[in-house]
C-alpha positions as CSV (number, residue, x, y, z in Angstrom):
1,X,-27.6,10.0,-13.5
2,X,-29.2,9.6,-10.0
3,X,-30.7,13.3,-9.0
4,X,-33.4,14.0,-5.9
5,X,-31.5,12.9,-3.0
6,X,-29.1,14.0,0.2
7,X,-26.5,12.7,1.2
8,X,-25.5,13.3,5.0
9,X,-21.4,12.5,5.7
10,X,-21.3,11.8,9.5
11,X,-17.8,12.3,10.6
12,X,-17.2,14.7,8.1
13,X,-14.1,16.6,9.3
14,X,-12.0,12.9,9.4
15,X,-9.7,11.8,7.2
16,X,-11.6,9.2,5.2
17,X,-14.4,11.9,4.1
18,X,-12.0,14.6,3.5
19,X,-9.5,12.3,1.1
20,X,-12.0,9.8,-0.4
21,X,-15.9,10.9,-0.4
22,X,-15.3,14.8,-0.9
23,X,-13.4,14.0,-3.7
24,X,-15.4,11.1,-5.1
25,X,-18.3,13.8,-5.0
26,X,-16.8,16.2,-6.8
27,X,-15.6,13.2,-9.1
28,X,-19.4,12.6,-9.7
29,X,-20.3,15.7,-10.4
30,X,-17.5,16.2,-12.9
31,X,-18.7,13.5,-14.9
32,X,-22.5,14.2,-15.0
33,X,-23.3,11.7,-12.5
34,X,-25.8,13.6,-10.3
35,X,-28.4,16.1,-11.4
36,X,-28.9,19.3,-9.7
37,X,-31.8,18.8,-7.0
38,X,-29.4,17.4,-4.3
39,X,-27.6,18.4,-1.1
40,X,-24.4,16.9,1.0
41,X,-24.6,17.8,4.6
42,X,-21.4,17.1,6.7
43,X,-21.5,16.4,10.4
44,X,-18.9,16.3,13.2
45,X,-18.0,17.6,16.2
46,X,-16.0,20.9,15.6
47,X,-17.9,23.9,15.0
48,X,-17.2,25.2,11.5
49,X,-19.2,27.7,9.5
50,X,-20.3,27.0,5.9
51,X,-17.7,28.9,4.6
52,X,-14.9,27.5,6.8
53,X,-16.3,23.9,6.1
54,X,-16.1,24.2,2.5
55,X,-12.3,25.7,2.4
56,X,-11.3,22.2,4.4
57,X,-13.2,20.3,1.9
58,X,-11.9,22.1,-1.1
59,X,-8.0,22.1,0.1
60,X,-8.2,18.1,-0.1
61,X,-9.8,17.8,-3.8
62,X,-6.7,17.0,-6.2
63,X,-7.4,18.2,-9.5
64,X,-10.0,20.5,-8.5
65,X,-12.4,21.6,-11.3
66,X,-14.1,24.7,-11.3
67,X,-17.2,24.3,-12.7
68,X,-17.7,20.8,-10.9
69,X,-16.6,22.8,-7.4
70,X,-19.1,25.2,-8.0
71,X,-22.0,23.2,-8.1
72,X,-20.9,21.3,-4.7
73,X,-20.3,24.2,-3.0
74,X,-23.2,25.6,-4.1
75,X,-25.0,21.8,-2.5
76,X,-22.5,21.6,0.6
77,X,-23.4,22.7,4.4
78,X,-22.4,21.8,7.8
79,X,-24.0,20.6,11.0
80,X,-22.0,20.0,14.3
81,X,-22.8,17.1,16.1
82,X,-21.4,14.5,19.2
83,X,-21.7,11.2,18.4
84,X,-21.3,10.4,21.9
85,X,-24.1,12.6,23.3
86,X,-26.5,12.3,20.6
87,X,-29.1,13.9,22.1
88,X,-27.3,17.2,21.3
89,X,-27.4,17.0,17.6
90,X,-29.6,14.7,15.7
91,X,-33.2,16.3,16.7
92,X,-31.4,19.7,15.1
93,X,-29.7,18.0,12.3
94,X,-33.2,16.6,11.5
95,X,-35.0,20.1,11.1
96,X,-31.5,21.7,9.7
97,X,-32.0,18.9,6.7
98,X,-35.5,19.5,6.1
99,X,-34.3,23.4,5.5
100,X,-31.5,22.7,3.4
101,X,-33.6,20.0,1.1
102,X,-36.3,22.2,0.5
103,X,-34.0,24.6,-0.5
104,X,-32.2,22.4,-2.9
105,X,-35.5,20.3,-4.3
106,X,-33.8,17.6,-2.7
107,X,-37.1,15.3,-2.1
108,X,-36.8,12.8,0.4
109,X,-34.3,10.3,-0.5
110,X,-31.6,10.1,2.3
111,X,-28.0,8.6,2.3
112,X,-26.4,8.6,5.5
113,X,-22.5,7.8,5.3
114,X,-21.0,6.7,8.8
115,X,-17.5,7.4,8.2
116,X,-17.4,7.5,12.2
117,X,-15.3,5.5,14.7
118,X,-17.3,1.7,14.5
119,X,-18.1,2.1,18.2
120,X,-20.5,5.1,17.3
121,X,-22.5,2.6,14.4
122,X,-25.3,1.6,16.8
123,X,-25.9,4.9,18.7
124,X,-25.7,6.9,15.5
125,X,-28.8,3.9,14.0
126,X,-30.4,4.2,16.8
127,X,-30.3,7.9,16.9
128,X,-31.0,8.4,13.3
129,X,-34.6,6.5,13.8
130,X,-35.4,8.0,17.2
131,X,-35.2,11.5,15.7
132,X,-37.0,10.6,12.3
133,X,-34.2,11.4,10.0
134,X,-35.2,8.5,8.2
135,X,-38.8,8.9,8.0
136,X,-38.9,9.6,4.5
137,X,-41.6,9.4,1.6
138,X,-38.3,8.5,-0.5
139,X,-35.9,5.9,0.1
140,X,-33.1,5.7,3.2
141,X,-30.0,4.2,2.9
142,X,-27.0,3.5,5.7
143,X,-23.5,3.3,4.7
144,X,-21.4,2.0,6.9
145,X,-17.3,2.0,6.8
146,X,-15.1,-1.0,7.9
147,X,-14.2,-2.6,10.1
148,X,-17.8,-4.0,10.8
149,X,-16.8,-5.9,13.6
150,X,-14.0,-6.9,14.9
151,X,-14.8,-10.8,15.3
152,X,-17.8,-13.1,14.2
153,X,-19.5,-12.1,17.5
154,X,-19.0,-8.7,17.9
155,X,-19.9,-8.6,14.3
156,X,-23.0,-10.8,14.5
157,X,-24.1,-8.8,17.5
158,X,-24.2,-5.3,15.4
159,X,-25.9,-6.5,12.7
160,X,-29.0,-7.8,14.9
161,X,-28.9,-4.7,16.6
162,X,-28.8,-2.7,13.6
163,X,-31.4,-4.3,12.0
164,X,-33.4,-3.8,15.1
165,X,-34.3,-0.3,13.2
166,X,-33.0,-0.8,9.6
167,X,-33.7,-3.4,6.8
168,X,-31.0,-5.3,5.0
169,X,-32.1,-3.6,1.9
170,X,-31.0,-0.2,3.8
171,X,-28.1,-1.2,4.6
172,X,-24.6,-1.0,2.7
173,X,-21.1,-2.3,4.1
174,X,-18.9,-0.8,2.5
175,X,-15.7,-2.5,0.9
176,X,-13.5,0.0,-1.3
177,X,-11.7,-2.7,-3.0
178,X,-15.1,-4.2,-4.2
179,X,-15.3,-0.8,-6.7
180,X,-11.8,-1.3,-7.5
181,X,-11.8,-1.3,-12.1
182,X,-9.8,-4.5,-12.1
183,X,-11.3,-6.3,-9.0
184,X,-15.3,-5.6,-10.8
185,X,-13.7,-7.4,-14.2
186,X,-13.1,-10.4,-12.8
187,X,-16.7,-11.7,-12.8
188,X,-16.1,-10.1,-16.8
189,X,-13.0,-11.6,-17.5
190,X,-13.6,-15.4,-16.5
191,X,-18.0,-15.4,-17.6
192,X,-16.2,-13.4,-20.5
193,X,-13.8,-15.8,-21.9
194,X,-14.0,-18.8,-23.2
195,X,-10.3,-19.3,-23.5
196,X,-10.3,-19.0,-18.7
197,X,-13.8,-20.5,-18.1
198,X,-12.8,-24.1,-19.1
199,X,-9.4,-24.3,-17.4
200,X,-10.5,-22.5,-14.3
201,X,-10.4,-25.5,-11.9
202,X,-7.9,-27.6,-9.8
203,X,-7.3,-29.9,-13.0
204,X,-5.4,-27.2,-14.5
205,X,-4.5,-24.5,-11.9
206,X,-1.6,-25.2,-9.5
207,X,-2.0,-22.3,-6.9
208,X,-3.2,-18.6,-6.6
209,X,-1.6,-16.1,-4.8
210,X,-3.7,-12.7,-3.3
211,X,-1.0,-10.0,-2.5
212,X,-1.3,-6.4,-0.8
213,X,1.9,-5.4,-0.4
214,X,2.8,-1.8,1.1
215,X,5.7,0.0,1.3
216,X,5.4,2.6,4.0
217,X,4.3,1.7,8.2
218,X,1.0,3.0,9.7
219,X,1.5,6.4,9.8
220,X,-0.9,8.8,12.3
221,X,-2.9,5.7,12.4
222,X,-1.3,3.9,15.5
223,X,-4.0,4.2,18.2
224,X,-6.3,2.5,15.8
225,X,-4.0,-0.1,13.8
226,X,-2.7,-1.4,17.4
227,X,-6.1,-3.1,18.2
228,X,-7.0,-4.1,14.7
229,X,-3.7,-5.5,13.6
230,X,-3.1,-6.5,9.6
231,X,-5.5,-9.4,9.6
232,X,-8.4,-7.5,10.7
233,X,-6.7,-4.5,8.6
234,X,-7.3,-5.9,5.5
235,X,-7.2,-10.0,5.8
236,X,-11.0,-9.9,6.7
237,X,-12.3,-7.8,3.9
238,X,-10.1,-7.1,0.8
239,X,-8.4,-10.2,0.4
240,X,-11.4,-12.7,1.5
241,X,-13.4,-10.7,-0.8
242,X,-10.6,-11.1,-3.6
243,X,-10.5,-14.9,-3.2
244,X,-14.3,-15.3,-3.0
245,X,-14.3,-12.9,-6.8
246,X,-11.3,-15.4,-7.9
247,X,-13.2,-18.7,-6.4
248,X,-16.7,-18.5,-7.1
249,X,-18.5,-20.0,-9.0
250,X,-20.4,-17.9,-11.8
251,X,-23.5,-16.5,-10.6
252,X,-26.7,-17.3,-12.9
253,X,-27.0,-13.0,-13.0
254,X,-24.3,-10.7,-12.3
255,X,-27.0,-8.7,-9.7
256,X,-26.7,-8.7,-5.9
257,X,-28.2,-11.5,-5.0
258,X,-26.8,-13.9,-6.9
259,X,-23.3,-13.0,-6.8
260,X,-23.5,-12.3,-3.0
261,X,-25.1,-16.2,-3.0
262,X,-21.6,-17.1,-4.5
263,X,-19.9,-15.8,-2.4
264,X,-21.2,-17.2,1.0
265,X,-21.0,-20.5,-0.7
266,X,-17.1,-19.7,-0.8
267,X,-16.4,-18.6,2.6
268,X,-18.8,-21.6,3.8
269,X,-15.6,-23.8,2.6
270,X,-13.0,-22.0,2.8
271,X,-10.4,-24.0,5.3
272,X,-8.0,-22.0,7.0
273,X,-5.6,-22.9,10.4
274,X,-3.8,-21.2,12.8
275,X,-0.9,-23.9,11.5
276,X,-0.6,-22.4,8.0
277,X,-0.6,-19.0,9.1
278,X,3.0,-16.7,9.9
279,X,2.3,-13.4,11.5
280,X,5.3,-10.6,11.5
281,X,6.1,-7.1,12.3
282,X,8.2,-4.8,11.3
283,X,11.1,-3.9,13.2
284,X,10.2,-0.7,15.1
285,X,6.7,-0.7,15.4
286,X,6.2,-0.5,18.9
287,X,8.2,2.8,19.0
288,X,5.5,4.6,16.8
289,X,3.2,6.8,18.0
290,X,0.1,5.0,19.6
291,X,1.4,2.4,19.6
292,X,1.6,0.6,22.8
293,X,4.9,-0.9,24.0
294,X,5.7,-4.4,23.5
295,X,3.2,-4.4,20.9
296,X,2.2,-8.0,19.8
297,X,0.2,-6.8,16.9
298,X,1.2,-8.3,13.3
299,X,1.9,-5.7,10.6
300,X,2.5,-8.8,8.0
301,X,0.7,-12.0,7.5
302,X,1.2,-15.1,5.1
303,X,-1.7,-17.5,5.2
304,X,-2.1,-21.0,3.0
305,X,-6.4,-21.8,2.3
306,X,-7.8,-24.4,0.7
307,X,-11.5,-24.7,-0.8
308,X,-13.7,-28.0,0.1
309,X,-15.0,-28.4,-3.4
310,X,-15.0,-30.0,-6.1
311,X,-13.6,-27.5,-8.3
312,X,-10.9,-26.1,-6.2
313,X,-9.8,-30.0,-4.5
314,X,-6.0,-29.7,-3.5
315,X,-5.5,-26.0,-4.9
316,X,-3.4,-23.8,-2.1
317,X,-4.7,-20.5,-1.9
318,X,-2.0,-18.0,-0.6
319,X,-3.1,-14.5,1.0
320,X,-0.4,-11.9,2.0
321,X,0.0,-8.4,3.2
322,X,2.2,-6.5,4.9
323,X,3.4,-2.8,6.4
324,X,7.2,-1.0,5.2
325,X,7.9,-4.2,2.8
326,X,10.5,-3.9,-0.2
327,X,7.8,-2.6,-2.9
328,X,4.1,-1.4,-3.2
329,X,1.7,-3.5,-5.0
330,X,-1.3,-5.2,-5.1
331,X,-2.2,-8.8,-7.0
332,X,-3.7,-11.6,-7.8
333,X,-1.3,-14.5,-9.6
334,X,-3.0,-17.4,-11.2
335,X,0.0,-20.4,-11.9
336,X,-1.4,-22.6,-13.8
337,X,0.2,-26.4,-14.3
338,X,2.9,-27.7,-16.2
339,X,1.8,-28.7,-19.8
340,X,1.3,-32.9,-19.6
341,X,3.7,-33.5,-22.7
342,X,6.6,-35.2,-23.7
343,X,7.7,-33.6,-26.6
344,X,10.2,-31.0,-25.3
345,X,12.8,-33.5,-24.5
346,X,12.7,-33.0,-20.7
347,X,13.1,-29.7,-21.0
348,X,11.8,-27.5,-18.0
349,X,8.5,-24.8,-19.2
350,X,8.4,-21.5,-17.3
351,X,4.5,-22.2,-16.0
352,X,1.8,-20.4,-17.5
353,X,0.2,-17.8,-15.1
354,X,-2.5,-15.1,-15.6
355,X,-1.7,-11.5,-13.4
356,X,-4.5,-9.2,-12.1
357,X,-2.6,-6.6,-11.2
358,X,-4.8,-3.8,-9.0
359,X,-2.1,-1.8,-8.6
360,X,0.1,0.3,-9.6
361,X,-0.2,0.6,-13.6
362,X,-3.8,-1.7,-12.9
363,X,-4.0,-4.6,-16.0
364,X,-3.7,-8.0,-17.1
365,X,-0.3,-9.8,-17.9
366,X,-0.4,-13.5,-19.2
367,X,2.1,-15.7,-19.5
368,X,2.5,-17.9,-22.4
369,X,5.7,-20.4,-23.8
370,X,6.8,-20.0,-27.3
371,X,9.4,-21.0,-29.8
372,X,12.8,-19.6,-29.6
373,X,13.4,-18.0,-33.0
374,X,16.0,-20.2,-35.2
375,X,15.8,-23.4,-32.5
376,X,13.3,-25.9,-33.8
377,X,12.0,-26.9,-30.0
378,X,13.4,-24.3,-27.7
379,X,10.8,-22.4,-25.3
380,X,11.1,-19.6,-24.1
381,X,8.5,-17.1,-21.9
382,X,6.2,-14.4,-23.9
383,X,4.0,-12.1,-22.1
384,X,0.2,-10.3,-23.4
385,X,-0.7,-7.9,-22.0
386,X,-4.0,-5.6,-21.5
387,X,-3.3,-1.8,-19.6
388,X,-6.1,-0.7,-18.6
389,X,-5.6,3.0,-18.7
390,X,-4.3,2.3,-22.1
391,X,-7.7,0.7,-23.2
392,X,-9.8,2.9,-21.4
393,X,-8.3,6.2,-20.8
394,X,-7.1,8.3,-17.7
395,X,-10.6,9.5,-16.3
396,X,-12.0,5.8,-15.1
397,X,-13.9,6.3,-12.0
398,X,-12.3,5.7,-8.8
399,X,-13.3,3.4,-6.2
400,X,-15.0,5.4,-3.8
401,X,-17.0,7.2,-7.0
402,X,-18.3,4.0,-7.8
403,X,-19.1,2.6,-4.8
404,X,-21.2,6.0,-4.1
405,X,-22.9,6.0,-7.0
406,X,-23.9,2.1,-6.5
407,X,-25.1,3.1,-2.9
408,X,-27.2,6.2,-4.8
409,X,-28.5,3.8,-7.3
410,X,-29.2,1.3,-4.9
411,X,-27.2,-1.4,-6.0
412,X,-25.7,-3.5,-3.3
413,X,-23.8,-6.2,-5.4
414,X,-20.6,-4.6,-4.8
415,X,-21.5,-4.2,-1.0
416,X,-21.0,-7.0,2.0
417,X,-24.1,-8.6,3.1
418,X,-24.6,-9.5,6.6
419,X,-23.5,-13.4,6.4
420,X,-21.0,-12.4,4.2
421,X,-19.4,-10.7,6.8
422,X,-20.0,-12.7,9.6
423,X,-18.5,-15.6,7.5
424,X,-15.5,-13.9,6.7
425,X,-15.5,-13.0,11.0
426,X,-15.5,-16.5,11.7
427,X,-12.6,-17.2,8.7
428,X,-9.9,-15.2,10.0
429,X,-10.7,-15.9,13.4
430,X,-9.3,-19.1,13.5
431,X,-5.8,-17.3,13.2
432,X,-6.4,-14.4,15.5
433,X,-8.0,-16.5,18.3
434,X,-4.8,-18.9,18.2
435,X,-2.5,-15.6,17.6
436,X,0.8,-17.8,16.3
437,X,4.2,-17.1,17.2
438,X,4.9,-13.2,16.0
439,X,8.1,-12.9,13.6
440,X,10.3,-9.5,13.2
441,X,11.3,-8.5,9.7
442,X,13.4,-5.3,8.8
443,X,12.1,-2.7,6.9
444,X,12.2,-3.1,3.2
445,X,12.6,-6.4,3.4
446,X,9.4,-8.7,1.9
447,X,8.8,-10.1,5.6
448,X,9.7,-12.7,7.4
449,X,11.7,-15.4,6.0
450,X,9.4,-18.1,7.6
451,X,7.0,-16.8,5.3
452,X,9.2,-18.1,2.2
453,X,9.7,-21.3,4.3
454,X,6.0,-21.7,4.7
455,X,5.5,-21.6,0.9
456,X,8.6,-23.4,-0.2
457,X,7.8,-25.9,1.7
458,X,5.2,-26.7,-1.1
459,X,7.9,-26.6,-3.6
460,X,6.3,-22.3,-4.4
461,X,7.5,-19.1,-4.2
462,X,6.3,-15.9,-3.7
463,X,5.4,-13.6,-6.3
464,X,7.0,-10.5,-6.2
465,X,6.8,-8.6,-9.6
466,X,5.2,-5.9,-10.6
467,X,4.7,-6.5,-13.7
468,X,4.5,-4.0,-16.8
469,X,1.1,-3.9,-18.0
470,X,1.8,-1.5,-20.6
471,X,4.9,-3.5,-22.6
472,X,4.6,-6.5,-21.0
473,X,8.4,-6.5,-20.0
């Protein structure tokens, strides 16, 4: 339970605090999470009144539970201010917090959110310091939303100039799939098991594939997805930070140093080229809203990596993701190699292959071979399966409730550190520096079909399943 603290939502009105942090608050609070000496201050630009701010907030809570409502409400307030003239709102907002913690036996522990356009992160640092909001007998801490960045050197360039006023230990990059169930067992399921930890090497694994496939186009988002583009979308961050989870090597603690330590020494060899990369985009893009025309911005990408070590020598590593594709679903496939025997008579084995599925229906599916019932060698494919909501229940904590507790806590191993993300900068810029030829695919197809030529070529497929976590059918 983490109690004493405030917790300030800069850009409070948006989208982003109104679907995922209102509503991972009030997730806390349902499950006894926070005590009751805190306060949550929103900020933005509009003028609303206290009541008016907490009828937006409450219209986006799904499953709204009274008691849990009443005790934020009770906690929740408003202060307007322009992020792009400072000056108007910050030396207020400072005295205005000062009030409300008092009134709430808040102390002086401070957690700023900046769910804010990323061109507002250094003048809302700067501004926070210059006014004293984080002059505190307490701790502070600065969340900050992606993208952080949008190459190595505009990336590299924020983080000195943010730690111009703020210590790494203050601040928290945040990554949502990082406090995804599924994606924080990994570390669980291969330190955990005997029966993964031996095999997990290129001696006995033939490829791994990292899907985020969606089934719907950008939506209201056009003005921003046009200059970001699906790489910088979710290339840099989810599925980098998927493949470092998958590719790492076990830290000596799960804490934040040591896994964060692993996985720098990932992205450090992690090889990836312009010529094993095929960009697409969906066929009408260009006619959405904000969007501008003749668009050259990919809404799909298929990339092939390789790790220079020793444990992953020769294994392909295939990242994907994509806008209005045939199905919704997110993945990560493990193949693992033929068996090396003779004894079957030539006859072909479906491969082995291990399934993290992170959604929908989130679990674990392996694949087995076994014996054909009445046929003395014929093999055929069994599945086991582990469904997480079967195991665990309904009520798990979402990803934003963790990730906010974590930050509360102070807990940065689920949060990006600032080589981490420079690293992962300088990765995918080797494709969106050289910006390859741009491919149209329909909608509801699964993309381009040079993107099935790129990994048949290497005698693969994609993997398009969603499997069935639950029967394992």
């Amino acid at each position: 339970m983490q109690n004493n603290f405030s917790f300030i939502i800069l850009g409070a009105t948006g989208d982003l605090a109104q679907k995922k942090l209102f509503p991972a608050l009030h997730g806390l609070i349902r499950m006894n999470r926070t005590g009751n000496d805190f306060c949550i201050i929103g900020t933005g630009r509009k003028d609303f009144s206290r009541e008016e701010f907490a009828g937006l907030v409450k219209s986006n809570i799904p499953k709204l539970h009274e008691d849990s409502w009443k005790r934020l409400e009770e906690r929740l307030y408003y202060h307007a201010v322009d992020f792009g003239r400072p000056e108007n709102g910050f030396k207020s907002l400072q005295q205005y917090l000062s009030t409300t913690e008092k009134a709430h036996n808040a102390g002086e522990n401070r957690l700023f959110y900046l769910a804010t356009l990323p061109s507002h992160f250094k003048s809302i640092a700067y501004s926070l310091r210059k006014h004293g909001l984080t002059e505190t007998k307490g701790w502070c801490r600065l969340v900050f939303e992606k993208p952080f960045g949008s190459d190595e050197k505009t990336a590299r360039e924020l983080n000195r100039e943010i730690r111009k006023v703020f210590d790494e230990k203050q601040i928290y990059r945040i990554d949502h799939y990082l406090g995804k169930e599924l994606v924080q067992s990994i570390g669980i399921l291969r330190a955990g098991n005997r029966i993964f930890s031996p095999i997990w090497n290129s001696e006995n694994i033939d490829h791994v594939q990292i899907n985020l496939i969606e089934d719907f186009g950008i939506g209201n988002r056009g003005n921003f997805y046009d200059n970001q583009g699906a790489l910088r979308d979710v290339g840099q961050n989810h599925l980098l930070q998927l493949l470092c989870l998958i590719a790492m090597e076990i830290p000596a603690r799960f804490d934040e140093k040591c896994i964060r330590n692993e996985k720098v020494k990932v992205l450090r060899k992690v090889k990836l080229s312009a010529r094993d990369a095929v960009l697409g985009q969906y066929e009408g893009y260009s006619s959405e809203p904000g969007v501008g025309s003749g668009s050259k911005t990919e809404t799909f990408f298929a990339l092939k990596a390789t790790i220079g070590n020793k444990r992953w020598k020769g294994v392909p590593f295939y990242l994907r993701s994509g806008k209005n594709l045939g199905r919704k679903f997110a993945s990560i496939y493990i193949q693992f190699k033929e068996p090396n025997y003779t004894v079957f008579h030539n006859q072909r084995l479906n491969p082995n292959y291990l399934v993290i599925q992170i959604q929908p229906d989130d679990g674990m599916l392996v694949q087995l071979n076994g014996k054909v019932p009445g046929e003395k060698l014929k093999v055929m494919p069994v599945k086991m399966t582990f469904c997480h909501e079967c195991a665990f229940g309904p009520n798990t904590p979402q990803a934003y409730e963790t990730l906010l507790f974590e930050a509360l806590q102070g807990d940065q191993s689920a949060f990006v550190r600032s080589d981490e993300v420079e690293l992962s900068w300088k990765t995918i810029d080797k494709v969106t520096k050289k910006r390859p030829v741009l491919h149209p695919y329909a909608k509801g197809s699964m993309g381009p079909k040079e993107a099935d030529e790129m990994i048949a070529k290497d005698g693969r497929e994609w993997f398009n399943r969603i499997e069935n976590v639950v029967q394992g059918l």
